[in-house]
ROGUKE-234502 format. One record per residue (C-alpha): x negated, y, z; residue in one letter; residue number from 1. Coordinates in nm, 4 decimals. Layout:
% residues N
c1  c2  c3  residu  num
X  Y  Z  a  NUM
...
% end
This chain:
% residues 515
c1  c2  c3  residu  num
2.9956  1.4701  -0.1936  x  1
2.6123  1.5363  -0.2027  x  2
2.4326  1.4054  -0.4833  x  3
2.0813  1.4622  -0.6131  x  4
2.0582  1.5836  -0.9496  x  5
1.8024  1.3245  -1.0155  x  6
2.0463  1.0653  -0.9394  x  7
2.3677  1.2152  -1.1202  x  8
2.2270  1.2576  -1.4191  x  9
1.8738  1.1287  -1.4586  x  10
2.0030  0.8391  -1.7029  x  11
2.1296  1.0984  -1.9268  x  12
1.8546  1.3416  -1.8895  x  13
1.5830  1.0782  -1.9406  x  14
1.7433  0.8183  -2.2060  x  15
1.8986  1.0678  -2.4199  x  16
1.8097  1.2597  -2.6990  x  17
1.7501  1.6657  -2.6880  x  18
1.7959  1.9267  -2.9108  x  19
1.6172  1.8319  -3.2137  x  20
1.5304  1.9795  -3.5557  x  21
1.3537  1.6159  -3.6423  x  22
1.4927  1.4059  -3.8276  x  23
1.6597  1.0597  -3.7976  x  24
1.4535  0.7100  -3.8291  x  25
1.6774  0.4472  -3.9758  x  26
2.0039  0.6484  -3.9588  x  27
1.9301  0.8397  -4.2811  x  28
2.0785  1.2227  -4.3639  x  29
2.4221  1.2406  -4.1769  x  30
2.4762  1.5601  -4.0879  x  31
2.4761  1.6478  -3.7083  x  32
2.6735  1.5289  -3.4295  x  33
2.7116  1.8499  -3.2513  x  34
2.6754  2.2604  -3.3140  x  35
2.7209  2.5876  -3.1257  x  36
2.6978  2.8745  -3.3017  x  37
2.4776  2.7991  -3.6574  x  38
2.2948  2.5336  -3.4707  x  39
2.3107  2.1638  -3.5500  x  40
2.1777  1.8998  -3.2922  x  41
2.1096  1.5584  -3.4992  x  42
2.3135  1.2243  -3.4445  x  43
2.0160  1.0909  -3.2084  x  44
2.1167  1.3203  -2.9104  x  45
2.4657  1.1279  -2.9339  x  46
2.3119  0.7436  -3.0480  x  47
2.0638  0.7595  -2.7587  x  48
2.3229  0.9056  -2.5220  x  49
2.5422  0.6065  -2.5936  x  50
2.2321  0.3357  -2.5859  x  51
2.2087  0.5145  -2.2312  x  52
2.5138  0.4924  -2.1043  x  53
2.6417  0.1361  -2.2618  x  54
2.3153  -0.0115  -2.0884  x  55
2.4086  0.1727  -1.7564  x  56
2.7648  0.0435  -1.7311  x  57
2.6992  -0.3158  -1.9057  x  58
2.4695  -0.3901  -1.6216  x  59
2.7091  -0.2668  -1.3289  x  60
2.9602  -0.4496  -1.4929  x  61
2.7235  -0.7650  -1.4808  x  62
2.6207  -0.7263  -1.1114  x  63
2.9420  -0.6465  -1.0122  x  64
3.0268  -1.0028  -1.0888  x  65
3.2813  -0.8856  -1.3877  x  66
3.0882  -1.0186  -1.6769  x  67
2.8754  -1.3417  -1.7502  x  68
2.7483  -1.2294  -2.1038  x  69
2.6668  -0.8793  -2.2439  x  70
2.9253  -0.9399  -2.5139  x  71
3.1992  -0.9886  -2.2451  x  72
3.1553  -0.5700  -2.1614  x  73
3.3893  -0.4981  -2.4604  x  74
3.6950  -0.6429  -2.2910  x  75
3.6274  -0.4420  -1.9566  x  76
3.7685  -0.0636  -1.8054  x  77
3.6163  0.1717  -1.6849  x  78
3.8106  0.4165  -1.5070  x  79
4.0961  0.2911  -1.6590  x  80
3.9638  0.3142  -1.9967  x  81
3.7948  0.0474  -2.2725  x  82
3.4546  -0.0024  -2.2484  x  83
3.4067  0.1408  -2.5704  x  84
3.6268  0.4545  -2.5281  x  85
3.4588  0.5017  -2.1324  x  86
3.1338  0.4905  -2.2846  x  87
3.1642  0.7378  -2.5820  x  88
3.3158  0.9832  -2.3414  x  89
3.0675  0.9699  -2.1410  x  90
2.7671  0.9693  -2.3880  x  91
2.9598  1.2889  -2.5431  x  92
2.9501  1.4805  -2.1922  x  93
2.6044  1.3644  -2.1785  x  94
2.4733  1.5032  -2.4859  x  95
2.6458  1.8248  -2.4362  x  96
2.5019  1.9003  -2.1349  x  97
2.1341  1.8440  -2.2386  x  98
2.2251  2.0755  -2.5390  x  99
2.3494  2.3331  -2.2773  x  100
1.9953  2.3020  -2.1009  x  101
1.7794  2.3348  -2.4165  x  102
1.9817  2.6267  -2.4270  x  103
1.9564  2.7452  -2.1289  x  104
1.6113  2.7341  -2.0636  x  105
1.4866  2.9221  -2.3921  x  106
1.7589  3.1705  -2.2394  x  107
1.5696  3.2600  -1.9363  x  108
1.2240  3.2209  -2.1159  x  109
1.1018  2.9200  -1.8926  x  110
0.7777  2.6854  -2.0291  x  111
0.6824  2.4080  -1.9282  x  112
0.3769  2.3436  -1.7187  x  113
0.0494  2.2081  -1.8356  x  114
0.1065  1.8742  -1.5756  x  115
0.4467  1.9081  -1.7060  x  116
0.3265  1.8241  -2.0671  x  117
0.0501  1.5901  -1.9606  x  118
0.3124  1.3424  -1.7628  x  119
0.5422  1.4062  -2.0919  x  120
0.3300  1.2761  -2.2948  x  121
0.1926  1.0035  -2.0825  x  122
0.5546  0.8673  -2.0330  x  123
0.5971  0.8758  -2.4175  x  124
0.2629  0.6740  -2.4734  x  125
0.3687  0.4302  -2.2365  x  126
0.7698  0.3840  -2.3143  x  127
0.7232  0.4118  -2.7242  x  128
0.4434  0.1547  -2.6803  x  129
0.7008  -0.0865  -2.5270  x  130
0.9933  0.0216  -2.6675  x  131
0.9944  0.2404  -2.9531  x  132
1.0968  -0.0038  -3.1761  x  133
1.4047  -0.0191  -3.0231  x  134
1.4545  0.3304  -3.0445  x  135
1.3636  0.3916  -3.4016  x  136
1.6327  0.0769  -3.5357  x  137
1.8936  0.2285  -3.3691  x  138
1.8122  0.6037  -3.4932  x  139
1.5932  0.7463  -3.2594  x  140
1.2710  0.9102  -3.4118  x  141
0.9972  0.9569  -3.1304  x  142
0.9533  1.2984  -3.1843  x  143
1.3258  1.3632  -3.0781  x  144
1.2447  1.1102  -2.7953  x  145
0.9748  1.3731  -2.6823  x  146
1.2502  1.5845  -2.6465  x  147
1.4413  1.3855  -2.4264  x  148
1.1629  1.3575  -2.2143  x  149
1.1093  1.7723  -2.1581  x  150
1.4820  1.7772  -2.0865  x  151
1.4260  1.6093  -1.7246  x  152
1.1616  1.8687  -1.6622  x  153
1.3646  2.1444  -1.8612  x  154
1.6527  2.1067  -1.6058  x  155
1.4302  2.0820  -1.2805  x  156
1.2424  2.4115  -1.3992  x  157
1.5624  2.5847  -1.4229  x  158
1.6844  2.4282  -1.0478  x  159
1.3764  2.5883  -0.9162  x  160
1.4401  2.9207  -1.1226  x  161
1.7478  2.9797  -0.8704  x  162
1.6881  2.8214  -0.5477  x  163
1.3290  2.6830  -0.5226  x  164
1.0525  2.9466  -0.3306  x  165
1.0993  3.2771  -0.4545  x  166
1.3837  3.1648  -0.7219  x  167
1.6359  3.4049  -0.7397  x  168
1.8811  3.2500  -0.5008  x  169
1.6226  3.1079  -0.2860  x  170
1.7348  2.8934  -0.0245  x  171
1.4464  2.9490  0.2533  x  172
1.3581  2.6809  0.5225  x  173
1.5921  2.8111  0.7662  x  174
1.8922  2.7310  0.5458  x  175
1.7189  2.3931  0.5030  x  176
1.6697  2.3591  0.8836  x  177
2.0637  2.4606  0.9749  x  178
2.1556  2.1639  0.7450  x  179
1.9636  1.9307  0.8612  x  180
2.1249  1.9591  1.1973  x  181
2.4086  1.9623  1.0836  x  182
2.4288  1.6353  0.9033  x  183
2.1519  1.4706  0.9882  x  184
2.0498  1.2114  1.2959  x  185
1.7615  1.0675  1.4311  x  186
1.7057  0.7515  1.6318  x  187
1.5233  0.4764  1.7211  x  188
1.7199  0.1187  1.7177  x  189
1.6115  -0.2419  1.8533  x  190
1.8009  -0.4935  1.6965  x  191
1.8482  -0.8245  1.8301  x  192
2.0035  -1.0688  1.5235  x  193
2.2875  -1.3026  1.5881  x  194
2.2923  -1.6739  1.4825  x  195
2.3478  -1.7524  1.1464  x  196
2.3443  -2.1109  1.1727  x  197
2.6544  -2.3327  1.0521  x  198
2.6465  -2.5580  1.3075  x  199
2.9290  -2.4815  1.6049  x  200
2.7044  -2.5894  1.8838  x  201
2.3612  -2.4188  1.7404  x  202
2.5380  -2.1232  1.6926  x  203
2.6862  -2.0877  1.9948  x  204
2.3721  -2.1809  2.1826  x  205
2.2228  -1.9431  2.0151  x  206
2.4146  -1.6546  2.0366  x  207
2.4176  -1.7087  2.4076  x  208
2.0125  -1.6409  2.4408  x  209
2.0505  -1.4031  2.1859  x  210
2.2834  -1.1846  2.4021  x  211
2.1075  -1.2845  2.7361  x  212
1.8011  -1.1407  2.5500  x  213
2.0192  -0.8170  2.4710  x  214
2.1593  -0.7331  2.8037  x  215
1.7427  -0.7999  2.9479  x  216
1.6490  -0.5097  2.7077  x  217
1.9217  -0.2889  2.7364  x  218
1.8437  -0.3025  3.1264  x  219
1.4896  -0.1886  3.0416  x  220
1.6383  0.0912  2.8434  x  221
1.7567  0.2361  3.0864  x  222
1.4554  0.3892  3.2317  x  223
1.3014  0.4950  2.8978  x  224
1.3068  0.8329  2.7087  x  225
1.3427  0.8487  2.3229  x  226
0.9034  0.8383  2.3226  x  227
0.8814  0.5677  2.5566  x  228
1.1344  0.3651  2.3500  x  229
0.8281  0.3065  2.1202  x  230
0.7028  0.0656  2.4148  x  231
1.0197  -0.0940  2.4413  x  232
1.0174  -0.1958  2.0159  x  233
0.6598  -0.2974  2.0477  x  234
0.7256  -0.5749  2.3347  x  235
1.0561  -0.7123  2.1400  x  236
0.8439  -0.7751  1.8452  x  237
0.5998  -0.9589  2.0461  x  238
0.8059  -1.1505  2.1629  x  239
0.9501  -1.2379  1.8367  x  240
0.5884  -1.3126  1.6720  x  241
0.4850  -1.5219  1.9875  x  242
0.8624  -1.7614  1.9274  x  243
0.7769  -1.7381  1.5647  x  244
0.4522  -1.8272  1.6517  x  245
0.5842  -2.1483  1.8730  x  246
0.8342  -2.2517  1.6486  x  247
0.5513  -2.2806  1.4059  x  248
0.3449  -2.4971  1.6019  x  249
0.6548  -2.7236  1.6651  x  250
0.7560  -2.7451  1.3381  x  251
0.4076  -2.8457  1.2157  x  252
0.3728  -3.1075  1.5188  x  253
0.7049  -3.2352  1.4170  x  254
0.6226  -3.2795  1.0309  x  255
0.4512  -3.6548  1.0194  x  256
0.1474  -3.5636  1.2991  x  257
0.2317  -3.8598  1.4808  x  258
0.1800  -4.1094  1.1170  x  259
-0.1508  -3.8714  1.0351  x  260
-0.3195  -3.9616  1.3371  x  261
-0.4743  -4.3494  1.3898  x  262
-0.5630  -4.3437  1.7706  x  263
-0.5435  -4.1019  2.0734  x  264
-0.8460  -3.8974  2.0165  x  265
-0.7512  -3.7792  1.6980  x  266
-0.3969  -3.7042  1.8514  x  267
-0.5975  -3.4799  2.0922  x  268
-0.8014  -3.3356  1.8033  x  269
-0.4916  -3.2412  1.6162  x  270
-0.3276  -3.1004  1.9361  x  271
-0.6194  -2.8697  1.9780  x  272
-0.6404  -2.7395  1.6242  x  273
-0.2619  -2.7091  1.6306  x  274
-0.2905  -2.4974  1.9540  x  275
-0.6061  -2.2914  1.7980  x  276
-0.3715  -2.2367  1.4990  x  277
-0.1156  -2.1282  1.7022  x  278
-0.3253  -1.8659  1.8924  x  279
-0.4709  -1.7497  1.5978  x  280
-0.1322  -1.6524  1.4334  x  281
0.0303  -1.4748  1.7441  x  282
-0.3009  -1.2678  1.7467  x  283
-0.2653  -1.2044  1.4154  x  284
0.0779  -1.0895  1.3876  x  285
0.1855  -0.7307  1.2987  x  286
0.2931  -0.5705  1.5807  x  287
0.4386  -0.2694  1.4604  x  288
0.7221  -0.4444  1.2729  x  289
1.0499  -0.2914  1.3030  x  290
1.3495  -0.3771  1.4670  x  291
1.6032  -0.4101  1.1788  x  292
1.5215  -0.7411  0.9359  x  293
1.7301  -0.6482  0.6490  x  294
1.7530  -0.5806  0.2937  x  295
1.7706  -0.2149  0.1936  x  296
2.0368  -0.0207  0.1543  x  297
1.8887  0.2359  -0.0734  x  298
1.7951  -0.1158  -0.3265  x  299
2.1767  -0.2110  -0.3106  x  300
2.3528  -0.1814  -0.6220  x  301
2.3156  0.2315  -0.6697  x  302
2.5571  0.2763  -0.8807  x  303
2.4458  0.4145  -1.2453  x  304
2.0899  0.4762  -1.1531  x  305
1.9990  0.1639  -0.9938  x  306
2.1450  -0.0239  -1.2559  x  307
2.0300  0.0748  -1.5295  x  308
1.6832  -0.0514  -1.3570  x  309
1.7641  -0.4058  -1.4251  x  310
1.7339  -0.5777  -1.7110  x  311
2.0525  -0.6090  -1.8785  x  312
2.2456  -0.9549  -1.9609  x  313
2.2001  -1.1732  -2.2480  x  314
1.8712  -1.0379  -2.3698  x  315
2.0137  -0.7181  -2.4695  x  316
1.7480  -0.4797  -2.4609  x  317
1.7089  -0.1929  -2.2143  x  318
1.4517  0.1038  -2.3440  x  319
1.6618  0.3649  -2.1433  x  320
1.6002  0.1655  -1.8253  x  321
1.2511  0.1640  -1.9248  x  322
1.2271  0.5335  -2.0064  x  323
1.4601  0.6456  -1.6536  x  324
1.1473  0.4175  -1.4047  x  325
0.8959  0.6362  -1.5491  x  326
1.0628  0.9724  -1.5073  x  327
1.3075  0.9244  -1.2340  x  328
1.2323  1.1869  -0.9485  x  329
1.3022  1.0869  -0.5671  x  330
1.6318  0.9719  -0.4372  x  331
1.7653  0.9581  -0.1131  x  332
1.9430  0.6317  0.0604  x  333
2.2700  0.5432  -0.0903  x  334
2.5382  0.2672  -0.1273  x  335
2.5747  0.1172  0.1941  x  336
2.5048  -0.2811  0.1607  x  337
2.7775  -0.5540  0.2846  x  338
2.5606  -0.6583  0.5954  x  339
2.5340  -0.3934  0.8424  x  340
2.1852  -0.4747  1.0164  x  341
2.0433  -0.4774  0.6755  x  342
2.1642  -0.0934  0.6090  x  343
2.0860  0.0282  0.9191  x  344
1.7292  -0.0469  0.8557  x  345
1.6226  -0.0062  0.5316  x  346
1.8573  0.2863  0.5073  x  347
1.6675  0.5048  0.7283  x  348
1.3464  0.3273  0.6401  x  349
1.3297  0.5544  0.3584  x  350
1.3219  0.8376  0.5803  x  351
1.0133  0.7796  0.7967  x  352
0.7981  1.0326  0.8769  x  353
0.4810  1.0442  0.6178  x  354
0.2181  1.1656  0.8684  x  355
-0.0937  0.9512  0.6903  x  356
-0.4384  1.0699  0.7982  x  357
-0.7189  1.0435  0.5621  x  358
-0.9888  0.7903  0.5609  x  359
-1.3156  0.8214  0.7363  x  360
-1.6087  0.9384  0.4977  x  361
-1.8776  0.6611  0.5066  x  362
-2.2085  0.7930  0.5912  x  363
-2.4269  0.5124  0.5483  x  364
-2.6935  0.5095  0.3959  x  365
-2.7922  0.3504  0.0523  x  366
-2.9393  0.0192  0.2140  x  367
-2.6659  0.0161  0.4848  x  368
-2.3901  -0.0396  0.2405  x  369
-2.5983  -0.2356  0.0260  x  370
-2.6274  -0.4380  0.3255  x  371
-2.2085  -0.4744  0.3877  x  372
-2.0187  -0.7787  0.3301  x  373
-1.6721  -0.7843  0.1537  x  374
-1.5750  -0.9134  0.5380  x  375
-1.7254  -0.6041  0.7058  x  376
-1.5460  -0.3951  0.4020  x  377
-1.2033  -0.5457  0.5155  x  378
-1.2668  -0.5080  0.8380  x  379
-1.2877  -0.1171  0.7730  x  380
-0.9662  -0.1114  0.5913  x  381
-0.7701  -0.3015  0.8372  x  382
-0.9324  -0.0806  1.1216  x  383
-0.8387  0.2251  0.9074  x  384
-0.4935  0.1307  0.8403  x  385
-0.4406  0.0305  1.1976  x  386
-0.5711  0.3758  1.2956  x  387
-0.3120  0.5522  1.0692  x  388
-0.0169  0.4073  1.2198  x  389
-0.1295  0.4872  1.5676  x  390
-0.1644  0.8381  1.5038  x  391
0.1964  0.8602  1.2901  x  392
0.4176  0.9816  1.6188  x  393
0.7288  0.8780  1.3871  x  394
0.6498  0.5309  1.3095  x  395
0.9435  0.3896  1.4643  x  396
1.2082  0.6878  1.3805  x  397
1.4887  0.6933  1.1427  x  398
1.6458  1.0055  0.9858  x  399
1.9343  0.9684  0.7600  x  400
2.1905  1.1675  0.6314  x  401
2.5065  1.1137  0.8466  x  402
2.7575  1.3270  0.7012  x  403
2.7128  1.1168  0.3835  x  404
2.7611  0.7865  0.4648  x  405
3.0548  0.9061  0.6771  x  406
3.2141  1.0111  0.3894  x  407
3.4827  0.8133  0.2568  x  408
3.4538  0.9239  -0.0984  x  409
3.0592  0.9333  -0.0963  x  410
2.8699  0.6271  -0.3028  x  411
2.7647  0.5624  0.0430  x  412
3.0071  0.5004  0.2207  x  413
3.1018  0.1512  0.4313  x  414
3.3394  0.1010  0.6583  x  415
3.2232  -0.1633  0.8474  x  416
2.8469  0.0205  0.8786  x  417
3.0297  0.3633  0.9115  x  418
3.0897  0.2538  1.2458  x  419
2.7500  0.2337  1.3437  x  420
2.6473  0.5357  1.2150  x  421
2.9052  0.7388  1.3494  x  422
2.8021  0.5670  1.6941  x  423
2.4671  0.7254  1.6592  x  424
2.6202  1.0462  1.5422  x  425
2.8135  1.0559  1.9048  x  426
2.5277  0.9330  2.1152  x  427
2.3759  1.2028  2.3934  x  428
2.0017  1.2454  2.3162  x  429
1.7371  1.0756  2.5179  x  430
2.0001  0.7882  2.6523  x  431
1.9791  0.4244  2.5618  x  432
2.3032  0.2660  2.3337  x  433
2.4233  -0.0399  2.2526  x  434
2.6293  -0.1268  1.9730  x  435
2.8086  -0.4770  1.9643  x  436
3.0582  -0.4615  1.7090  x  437
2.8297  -0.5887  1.4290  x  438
2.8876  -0.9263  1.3543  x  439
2.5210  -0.9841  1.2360  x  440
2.2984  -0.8667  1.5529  x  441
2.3128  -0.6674  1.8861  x  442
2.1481  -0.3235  1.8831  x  443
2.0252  -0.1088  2.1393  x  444
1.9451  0.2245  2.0106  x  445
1.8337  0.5824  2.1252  x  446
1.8696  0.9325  1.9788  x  447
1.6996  1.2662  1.9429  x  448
1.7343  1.6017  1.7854  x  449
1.6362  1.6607  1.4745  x  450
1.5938  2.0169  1.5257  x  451
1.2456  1.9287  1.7195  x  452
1.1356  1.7648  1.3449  x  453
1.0724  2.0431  1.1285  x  454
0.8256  1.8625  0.9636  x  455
1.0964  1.6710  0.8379  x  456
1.1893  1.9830  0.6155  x  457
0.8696  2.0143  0.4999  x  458
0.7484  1.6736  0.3921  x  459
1.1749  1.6351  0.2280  x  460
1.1860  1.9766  0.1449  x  461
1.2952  1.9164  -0.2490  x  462
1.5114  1.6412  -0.1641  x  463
1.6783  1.8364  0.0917  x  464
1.7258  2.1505  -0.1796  x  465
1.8891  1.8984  -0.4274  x  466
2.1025  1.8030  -0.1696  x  467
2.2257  2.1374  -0.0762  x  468
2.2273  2.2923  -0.4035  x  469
2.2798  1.9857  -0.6489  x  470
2.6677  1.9842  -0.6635  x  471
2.6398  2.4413  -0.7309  x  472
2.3683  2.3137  -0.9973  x  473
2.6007  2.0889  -1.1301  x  474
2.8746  2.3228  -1.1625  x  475
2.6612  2.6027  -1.3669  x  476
2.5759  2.3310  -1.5991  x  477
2.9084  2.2574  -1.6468  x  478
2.9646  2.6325  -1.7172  x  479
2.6992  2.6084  -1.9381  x  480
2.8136  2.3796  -2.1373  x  481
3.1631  2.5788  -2.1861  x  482
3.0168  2.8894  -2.2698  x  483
2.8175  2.7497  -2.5877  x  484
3.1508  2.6206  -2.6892  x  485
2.9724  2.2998  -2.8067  x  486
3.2005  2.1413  -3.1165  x  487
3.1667  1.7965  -3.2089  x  488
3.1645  1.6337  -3.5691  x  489
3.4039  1.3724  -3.5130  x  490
3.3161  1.1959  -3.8329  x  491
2.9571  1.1542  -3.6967  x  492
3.1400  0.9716  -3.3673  x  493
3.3136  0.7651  -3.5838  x  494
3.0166  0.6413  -3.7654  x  495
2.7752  0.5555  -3.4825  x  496
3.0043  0.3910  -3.3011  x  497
2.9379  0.1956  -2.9506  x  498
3.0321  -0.0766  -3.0937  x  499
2.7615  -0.0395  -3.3844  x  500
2.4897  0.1263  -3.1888  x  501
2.5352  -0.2145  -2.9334  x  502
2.5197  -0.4674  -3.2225  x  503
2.2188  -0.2486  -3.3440  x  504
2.0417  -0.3205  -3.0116  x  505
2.1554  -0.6941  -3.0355  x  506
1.9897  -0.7102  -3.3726  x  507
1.6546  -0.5990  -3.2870  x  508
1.6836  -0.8092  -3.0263  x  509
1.6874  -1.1252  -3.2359  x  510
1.4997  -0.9924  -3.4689  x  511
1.1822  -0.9164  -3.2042  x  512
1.2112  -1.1865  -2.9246  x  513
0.8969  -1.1124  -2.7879  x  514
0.9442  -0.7115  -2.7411  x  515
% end
């Protein structure tokens, strides 16, 4: 399975402690936690590992419905194993590895780049000025926190030391270009949602002009190519914004007009403004909408990494999720949602072409723009914007990575939306498809080859790389992390325990309600 090394292991790269000579605030002298060779790495690589990756797991275990109150995690598995024991294995696997890249880097003599240390340092400003007290209670000092930040950009330095441009296993954009055909698709998709109402009768009238309204546009597919398709999305949403637009008016005619108005002229006065109202909002209406109303996929519950974005239960304070927004590098879709319409959308959303076109330079003069109004200003924006999306020739396409969410042991995978996907996968370029088995909407969709985008490459090209190389990457690491022969001071484990590094966090947490 695929992964991007941003997403396997930025939680541990970002929220735990490197290789440090500093010292310990609020832990006092205890030793060190790990050692290779006649160096010692202090007890905060291991306490901040652990602050990581209880946070991580406490809040899947909360959004996954399996716990009510952040005390509750301590009588859960994970993997089979106690919370406790789960976490500590992990946090010691954590730790190691950023050891093995400290290592690793001074190894092949790699530095840091001045934007490197500006964006370090800006991060640090920011997360120790919200949550550095955290840190330093439970035995974090911020210079060792530093550290943890320069790991993230230790480890991408080093990806790019092997197979970035001119690395020394460089994978060039032709590689790039032979996988992306080979697990990628393209398409364009119209999707026509299904009633959701309760009621027997309104859903089955419903669902009767929802399909009549299908089988009209999949007739009109038929004579389209993949670019004229664009034509085909663009009347289907005006349709919907002019019924939106009339079901609006209704509603508001509906809602009391009749008691509001005291004889017939004022009836006729309402009528008109109702009917100017209504004119003005279908004019008004985004046209470029796209077919697919759903929530994303790629915002579904992402396992470790999107978790450990949300706040975690029962007031239990979460630095590390603090610390991974601000230095979390790109991801790619994942962790296909339970509705289907709602994946299919928002799952390829986040692979639209990003053709943007720069803004006009104004060339008025002085007393010209002193002369603008804010409404002529806004007018200029929305004309700009406008202008942008017309000239993006992708605005309606979605590229995703097939092979992946085909995959029955990838994060990504859904059986239900599998289906879908895989009927894309089959689909003959240039020819009009419908899909029906979806229980949530009909779709008519269209394919192309991706092998006519190779801007796609371009504009995804580190993405792409971490794709390719990320599960190699992740086996060197491992080998890494062997070689040093890392040994661990189990008295050190004993002490900071999860179980005293959680009631640490719990005590700040009373102690500070306002941080």
């Amino acid at each position: 399975m695929k992964k991007l090394i941003s997403m396997k292991r930025a939680a541990a790269s970002c929220c735990a402690v490197a290789m440090a000579a500093a010292s310990l605030s609020g832990c006092g002298s205890a030793g060190y936690a790990l050692k290779y060779g006649d160096t010692e790495i202090k007890p905060g690589v291991y306490i901040a590992s652990i602050m990581n990756e209880m946070n991580t797991q406490m809040n899947t275990l909360y959004y996954a419905g399996k716990i009510q109150s952040a005390d509750d995690c301590f009588d859960q598995e994970i993997d089979g194993k106690k919370f406790a024991e789960a976490v500590k294995e992990k946090a010691l696997e954590s730790s190691k590895e950023i050891v093995a890249i400290d290592a690793k880097f001074k190894e092949l003599g790699l530095e840091l780049s001045a934007e490197d240390v500006d964006a370090i340092e800006e991060s640090l400003s920011s997360i120790w000025g919200s949550n550095g007290g955290l840190f330093e209670y439970a035995g974090v000092s911020k210079e060792s926190y530093k550290l943890t930040l320069e790991d993230s950009y230790k480890k991408t330095a080093i990806f790019n030391y092997y197979y970035a441009e001119n690395g020394i296993e460089e994978v060039g954009d032709e590689a790039i270009q032979s996988y992306v055909n080979d697990n990628y698709i393209r398409y364009k998709m119209l999707s026509i949602p299904k009633s959701s109402a309760e009621d027997e009768e309104t859903k089955k009238t419903e669902n009767e002009e929802a399909e009549a309204l299908f089988n009209e546009y999949l007739e009109k597919a038929k004579d389209v190519d993949f670019a004229g398709f664009d034509a085909l999305i663009d009347e289907y949403n005006a349709y919907k914004e002019a019924k939106e637009a009339e079901e609006t008016a209704a509603a508001e005619g509906e809602d009391g007009s009749a008691e509001a108005v005291p004889d017939d002229s004022a009836a006729d006065e309402s009528t008109a403004d109702t009917a100017e109202s209504t004119a003005d909002s279908a004019e008004s209406a985004d046209s470029t909408e796209t077919s697919e109303t759903s929530e994303a996929e790629e915002s579904a519950a992402e396992t470790e990494e999107s978790a450990a974005e949300t706040p975690a239960p029962e007031s239990v304070p979460t630095a590390n999720a603090a610390a991974e927004s601000e230095t979390e590098e790109e991801s790619t879709a994942e962790d296909a949602s339970s509705e289907e319409e709602s994946k299919a959308e928002d799952e390829s959303a986040a692979d639209e072409s990003t053709a943007d076109t720069e803004s006009e330079t104004d060339t008025k003069s002085d007393a010209e723009e002193t002369a603008d109004t804010d409404d002529a200003e806004t007018t200029d924006e929305t004309d700009s914007a406008a202008e942008e999306e017309k000239e993006d020739p992708y605005v309606n396409e979605y590229v995703m990575n097939a092979t992946d969410l085909l995959d029955t042991e990838s994060d990504s995978y859904d059986a239900t939306y599998a289906k879908l996907v895989q009927a894309v996968k089959d689909a003959e370029y240039g020819k009009a498809t419908s899909y029906t088995e979806s229980e949530y909407s009909y779709v008519i969709f269209i394919t192309a080859d991706i092998a006519e985008r190779p801007d796609y490459i371009q504009d995804n090209k580190d993405t792409l790389l971490q794709e390719i190389k990320g599960d190699e990457f992740d086996g060197l690491v491992a080998g890494w992390v062997e070689a040093l022969d890392i040994k661990v001071n189990e008295k050190a484990v004993k002490k900071y325990s999860v179980k005293d590094i959680y009631d640490r966090q719990k005590e700040y947490a009373e102690k500070n309600p306002q941080s």
